[in-house]
C-alpha positions in Angstrom: 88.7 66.0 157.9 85.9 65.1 161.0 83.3 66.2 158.7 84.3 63.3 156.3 85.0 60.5 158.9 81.1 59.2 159.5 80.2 59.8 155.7 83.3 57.3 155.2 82.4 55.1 157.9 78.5 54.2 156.9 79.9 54.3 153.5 82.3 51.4 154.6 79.1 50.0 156.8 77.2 49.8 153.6 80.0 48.0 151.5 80.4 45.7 153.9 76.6 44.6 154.5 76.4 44.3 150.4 79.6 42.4 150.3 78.2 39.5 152.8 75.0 39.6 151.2 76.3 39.1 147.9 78.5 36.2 149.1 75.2 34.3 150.7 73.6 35.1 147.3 76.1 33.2 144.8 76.0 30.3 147.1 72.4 30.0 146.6 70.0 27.6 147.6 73.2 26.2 150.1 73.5 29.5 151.5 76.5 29.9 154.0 77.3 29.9 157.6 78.9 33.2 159.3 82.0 31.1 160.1 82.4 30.8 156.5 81.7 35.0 155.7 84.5 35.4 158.4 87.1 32.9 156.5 86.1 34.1 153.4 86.1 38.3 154.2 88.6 38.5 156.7 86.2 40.5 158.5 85.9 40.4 162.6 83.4 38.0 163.6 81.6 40.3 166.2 81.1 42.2 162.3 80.0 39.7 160.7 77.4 39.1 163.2 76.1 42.6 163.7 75.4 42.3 159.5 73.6 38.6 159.6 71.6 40.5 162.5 70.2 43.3 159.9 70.2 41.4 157.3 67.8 39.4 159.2 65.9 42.0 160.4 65.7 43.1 156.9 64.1 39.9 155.6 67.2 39.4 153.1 68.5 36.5 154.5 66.6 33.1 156.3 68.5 30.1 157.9 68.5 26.8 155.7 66.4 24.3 156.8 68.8 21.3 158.3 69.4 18.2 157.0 68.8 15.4 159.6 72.2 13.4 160.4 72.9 10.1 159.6 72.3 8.0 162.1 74.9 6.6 164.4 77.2 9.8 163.0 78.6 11.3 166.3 77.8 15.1 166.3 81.0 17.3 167.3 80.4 20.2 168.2 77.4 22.6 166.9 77.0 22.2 163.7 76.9 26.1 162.1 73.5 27.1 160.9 73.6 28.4 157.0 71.8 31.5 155.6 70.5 32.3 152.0 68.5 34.7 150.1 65.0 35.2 150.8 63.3 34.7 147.6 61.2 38.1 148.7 63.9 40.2 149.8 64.9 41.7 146.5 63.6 41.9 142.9 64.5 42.5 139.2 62.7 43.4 136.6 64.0 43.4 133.0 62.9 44.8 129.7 63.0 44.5 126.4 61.9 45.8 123.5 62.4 45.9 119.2 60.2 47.3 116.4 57.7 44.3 117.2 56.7 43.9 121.1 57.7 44.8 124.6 58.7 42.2 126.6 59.0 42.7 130.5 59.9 40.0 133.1 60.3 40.1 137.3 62.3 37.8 138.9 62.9 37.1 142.4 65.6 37.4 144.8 66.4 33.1 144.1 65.7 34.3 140.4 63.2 32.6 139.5 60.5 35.0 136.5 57.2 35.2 138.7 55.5 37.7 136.0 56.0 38.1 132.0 54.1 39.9 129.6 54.9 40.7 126.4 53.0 43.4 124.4 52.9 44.2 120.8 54.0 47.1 119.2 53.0 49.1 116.1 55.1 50.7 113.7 54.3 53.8 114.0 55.3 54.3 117.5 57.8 57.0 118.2 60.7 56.6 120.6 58.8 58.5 123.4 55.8 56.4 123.1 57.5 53.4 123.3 59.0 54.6 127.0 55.7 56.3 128.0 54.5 52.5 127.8 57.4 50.8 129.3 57.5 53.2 132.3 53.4 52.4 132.5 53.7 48.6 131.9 56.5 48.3 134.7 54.6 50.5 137.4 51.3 48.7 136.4 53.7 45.2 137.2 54.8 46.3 140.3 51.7 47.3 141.6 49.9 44.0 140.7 53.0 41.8 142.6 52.2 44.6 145.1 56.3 44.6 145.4 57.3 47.5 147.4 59.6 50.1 145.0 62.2 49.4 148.0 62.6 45.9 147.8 63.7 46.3 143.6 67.5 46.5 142.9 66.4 48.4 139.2 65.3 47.8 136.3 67.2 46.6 133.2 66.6 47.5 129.8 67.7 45.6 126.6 67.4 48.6 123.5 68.1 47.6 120.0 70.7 49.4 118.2 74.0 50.4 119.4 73.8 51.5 123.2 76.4 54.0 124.9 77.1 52.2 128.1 78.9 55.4 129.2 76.2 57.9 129.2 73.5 55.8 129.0 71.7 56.5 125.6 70.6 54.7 123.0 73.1 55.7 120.3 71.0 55.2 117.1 68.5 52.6 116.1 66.9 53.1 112.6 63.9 51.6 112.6 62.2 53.7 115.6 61.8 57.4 115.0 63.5 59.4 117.7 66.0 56.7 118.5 68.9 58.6 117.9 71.3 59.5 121.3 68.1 59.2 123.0 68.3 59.2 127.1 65.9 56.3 128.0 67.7 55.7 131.3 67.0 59.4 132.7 63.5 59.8 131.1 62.3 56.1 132.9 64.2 56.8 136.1 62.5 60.4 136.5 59.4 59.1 136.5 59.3 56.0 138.2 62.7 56.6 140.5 64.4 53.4 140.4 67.9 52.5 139.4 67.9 52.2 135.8 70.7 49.8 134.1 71.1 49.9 130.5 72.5 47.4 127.6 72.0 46.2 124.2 69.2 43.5 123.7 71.4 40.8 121.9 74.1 41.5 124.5 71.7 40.4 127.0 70.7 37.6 125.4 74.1 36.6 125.0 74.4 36.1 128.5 71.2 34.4 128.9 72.2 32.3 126.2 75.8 31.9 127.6 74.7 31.4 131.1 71.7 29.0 131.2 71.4 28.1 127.4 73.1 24.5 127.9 76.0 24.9 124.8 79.3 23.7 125.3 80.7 27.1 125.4 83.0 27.1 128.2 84.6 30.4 127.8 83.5 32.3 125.2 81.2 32.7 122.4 79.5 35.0 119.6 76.2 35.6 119.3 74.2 36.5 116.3 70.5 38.0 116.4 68.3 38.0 113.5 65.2 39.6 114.0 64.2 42.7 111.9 68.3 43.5 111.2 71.1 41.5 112.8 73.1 42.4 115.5 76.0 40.3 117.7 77.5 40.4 121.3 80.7 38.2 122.4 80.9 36.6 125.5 84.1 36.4 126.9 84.6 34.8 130.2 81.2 35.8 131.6 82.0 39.2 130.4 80.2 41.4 127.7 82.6 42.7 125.5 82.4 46.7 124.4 84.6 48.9 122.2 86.6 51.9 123.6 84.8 53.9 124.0 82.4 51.9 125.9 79.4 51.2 123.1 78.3 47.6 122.4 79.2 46.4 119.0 77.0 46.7 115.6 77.7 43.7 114.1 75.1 43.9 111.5 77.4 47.0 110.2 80.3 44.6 109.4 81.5 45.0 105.5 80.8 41.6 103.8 80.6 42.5 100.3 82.9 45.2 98.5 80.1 47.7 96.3 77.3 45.4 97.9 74.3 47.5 98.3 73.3 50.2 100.6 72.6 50.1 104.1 70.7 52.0 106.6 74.0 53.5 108.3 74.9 54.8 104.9 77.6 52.5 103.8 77.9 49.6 101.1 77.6 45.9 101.8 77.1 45.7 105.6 76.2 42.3 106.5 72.7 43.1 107.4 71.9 45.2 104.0 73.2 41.7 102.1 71.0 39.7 104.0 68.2 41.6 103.4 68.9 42.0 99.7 67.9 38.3 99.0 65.1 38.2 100.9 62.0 38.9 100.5 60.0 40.1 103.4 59.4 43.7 103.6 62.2 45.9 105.3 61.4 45.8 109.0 59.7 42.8 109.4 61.7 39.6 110.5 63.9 38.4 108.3 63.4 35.6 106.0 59.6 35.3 107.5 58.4 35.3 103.9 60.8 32.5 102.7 59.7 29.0 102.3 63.2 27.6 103.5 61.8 24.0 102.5 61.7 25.2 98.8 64.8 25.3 95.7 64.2 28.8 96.1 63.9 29.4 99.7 67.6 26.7 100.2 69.8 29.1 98.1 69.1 31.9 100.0 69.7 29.9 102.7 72.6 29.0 101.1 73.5 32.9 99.7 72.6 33.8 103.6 75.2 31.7 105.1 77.6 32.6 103.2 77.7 36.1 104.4 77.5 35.2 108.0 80.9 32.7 107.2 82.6 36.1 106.3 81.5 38.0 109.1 82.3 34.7 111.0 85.7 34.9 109.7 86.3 38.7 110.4 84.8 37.9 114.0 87.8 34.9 114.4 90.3 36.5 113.2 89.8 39.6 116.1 88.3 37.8 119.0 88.5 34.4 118.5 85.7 32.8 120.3 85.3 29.4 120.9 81.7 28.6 119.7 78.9 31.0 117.6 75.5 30.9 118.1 72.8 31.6 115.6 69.4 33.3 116.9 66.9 33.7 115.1 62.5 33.9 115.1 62.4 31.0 113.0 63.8 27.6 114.8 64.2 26.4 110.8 66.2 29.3 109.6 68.4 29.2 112.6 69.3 25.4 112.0 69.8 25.4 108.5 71.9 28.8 108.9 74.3 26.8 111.4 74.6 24.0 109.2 75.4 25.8 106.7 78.0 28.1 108.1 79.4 24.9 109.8 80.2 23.0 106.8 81.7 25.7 105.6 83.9 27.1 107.8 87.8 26.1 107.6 90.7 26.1 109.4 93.6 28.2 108.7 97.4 29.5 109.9 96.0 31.3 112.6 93.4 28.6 114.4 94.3 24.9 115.2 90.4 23.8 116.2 86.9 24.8 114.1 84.8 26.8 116.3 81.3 25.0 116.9 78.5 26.8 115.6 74.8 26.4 117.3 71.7 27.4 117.0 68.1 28.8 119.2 65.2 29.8 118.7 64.8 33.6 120.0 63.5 33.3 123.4 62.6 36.4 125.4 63.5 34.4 128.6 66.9 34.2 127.6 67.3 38.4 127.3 65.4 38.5 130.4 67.5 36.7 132.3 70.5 38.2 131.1 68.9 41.8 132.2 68.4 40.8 135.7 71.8 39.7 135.9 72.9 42.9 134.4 70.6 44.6 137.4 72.0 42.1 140.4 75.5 42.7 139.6 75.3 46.5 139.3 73.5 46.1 142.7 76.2 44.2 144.6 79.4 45.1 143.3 79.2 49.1 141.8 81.6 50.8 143.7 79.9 52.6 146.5 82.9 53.8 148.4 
């Protein structure tokens, strides 16, 4: 029982310095006083100082610069000095990668990106390969930001194809050889060791998208991806939603066509095997990059295109029920027209008194890099360390 008691205690030492720190981070740029980490923690003040005291030795935390008072305001009492972030104190750095590039992105402890690069990739590269050069592109990053390996909370990687949150593979993803229950998490974090958080690339652009795209979404919404095959993530308050047994979902795989033809997972008339029946760009490429949308041709399977998204929209509606969709894609034309289409399509029924909205992006790697180092900051202030 003795031999546990200090293991407990630092472990509750530690807890408490992330909880405070955490709490000056959400309040950003405003930061917040240790009267106000007292009120809000119930922790003892003589605490609460001893923790703004190393985080300030730490270089994690800097007072707020003042604002003057207006003049002829009588001053009461000391007026509490405020603390946030410093933008050096911590970093992210988020990755993503498809069949066509690797796209990597470090953002600061305010999060703000201070280095991108994104890198092509060929189509012969194996699913070894592909980690060989994210684990070299990251540590060449870090090395040119000179950031030391201390000061990073981890690295988050967005993987294409279905991801198993729970043991941290990469389930199965077609179109790169090797991808198949493959452990990128351990093989990146043996070799570089640092934390390692992984998730499915649209679910982290979903967040992006949900958290700093500007759409009226309030509390939830459905994202599609159409890249080189289509994939979704829902957004429900904040939170990314994931079946039972803890995988993100494979939208793309959703039956929209009874007999339809075959898809890469083996069954008939998935969603993305219909879409790319009627089009015309070579199978792993980006879809509908061959298509002159502007064309008779090139409308109808516009037309043909949003049709199957309005059934998978339907399915989607009828189980979760989100408030808005949101249609990604390469192409900024193909992405409008596909909304516009679904939207005038789309009906209400017994179940749904309001039409959800349905909007449309361009794909922008910002968007899934943000959502990454989100991913990476909230594993690093609130997994359970106790």
């Amino acid at each position: 029982m003795t031999s546990e008691t200090p293991l407990r205690a630092e472990n509750l030492r530690i807890h408490n310095k992330n909880l405070v720190l955490s709490l000056i981070y959400q309040r950003q740029s405003a930061g917040l006083s240790q009267s106000a980490v007292v009120e809000q923690t119930g922790l003892k003040a003589p605490t609460i100082f001893r923790i703004f005291n190393e985080l300030l030795g730490d270089n994690l935390i800097e007072p707020v610069a003042e604002t003057a008072e207006p003049e002829g305001l009588a001053k009461k009492g000391r007026k509490p000095v405020n603390f946030r972030v410093c933008r050096t104190g911590r970093y992210s750095v988020a990755v993503e990668f498809w069949t066509a590039y690797l796209s990597i992105g470090v953002f600061d402890f305010w999060g703000e990106r201070v280095q991108s690069m994104i890198q092509n990739l060929t189509p012969e590269m194996d699913a070894d390969e592909i980690t060989a050069l994210i684990i070299k592109s990251v540590s060449t990053i870090i090395s040119k930001l000179e950031i030391p390996q201390d000061r990073i909370m981890g690295i988050g990687v967005a993987a294409p194809g279905q991801v198993d949150l729970s043991r941290n593979l990469i389930s199965y993803y077609p179109r790169i050889k090797g991808m198949r229950y493959y452990p990128i998490v351990e093989k990146i974090q043996n070799v570089l060791h640092i934390p390692v958080i992984l998730h499915n690339n649209c679910s982290a652009l979903a967040v992006g998208e949900f958290r700093y795209g500007n759409f009226a979404a309030k509390d939830s919404l459905f994202t599609f991806l159409l890249r080189s095959g289509v994939n979704g993530s829902f957004i429900d308050h904040d939170s990314v939603f994931v079946n039972s047994k803890h995988r993100t979902i494979e939208v793309g795989h959703i039956p929209v066509q009874c007999n339809g033809p075959v898809c890469s997972c083996g069954q008939k008339g998935c969603l993305e095997a219909c879409l790319r029946s009627i089009d015309t760009s070579p199978d792993g490429t980006v879809l509908f990059s061959s298509i002159d949308v502007d064309s008779e041709n090139g409308k109808q399977v516009m037309d043909e295109a949003a049709g199957y998204l309005l059934v998978a929209v339907n399915v989607i509606s009828q189980i979760l029920a989100p408030s808005a969709y949101l249609i990604v894609a390469c192409n900024d034309r193909i992405s409008a027209m596909l909304a516009e289409r679904v939207q005038k399509m789309i009906q209400t029924d017994c179940f749904s008194q309001k039409i959800p909205d349905i909007y449309h992006a361009l794909y922008d790697p910002l968007f899934t890099q943000r959502g990454m180092s989100d991913q990476v900051v909230a594993r690093y202030f609130f997994e359970e360390k106790i």
